[in-house]
Phi, psi and omega in degrees: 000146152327126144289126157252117203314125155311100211239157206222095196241126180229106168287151178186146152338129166274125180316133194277167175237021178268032171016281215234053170015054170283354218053026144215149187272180210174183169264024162281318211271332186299326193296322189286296202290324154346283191306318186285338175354124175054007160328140174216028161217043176282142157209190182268144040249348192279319190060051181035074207024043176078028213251297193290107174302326194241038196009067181246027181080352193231125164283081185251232164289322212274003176248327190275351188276347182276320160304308124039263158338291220237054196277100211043020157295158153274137186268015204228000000 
């Protein structure tokens, strides 16, 4: 018989990037991810104040490029 790969498919909220839930994201909020830069022990529920976007414990390019993304959106 054929195998077929198994997929674990997870949906969830997208984290906001509205750091410091002003309703916009902004250099407020870039200031928030700032501080925490290269931190490498966020874990839940804070996630270093919510900075590691891609919650792998490390704030890093793949959390400041997911910050990015949503760059002068409204969070309201």
């Amino acid at each position: 018989g054929m195998d077929f790969p198994v997929y674990d498919l997870v949906f969830s909220h997208v984290p906001t990037r509205d750091f410091n839930n002003d309703t916009r994201v902004d250099l407020a909020d870039f200031a928030v991810l700032a501080s925490h830069w290269q931190e490498t022990d966020c874990s839940d529920p804070n996630w270093c104040e919510g900075t590691d976007l891609d919650t792998n414990g490390n704030v890093d390019c793949n959390d400041l490029t997911l910050f990015v993304d949503y760059w002068l959106e409204r969070t309201e």
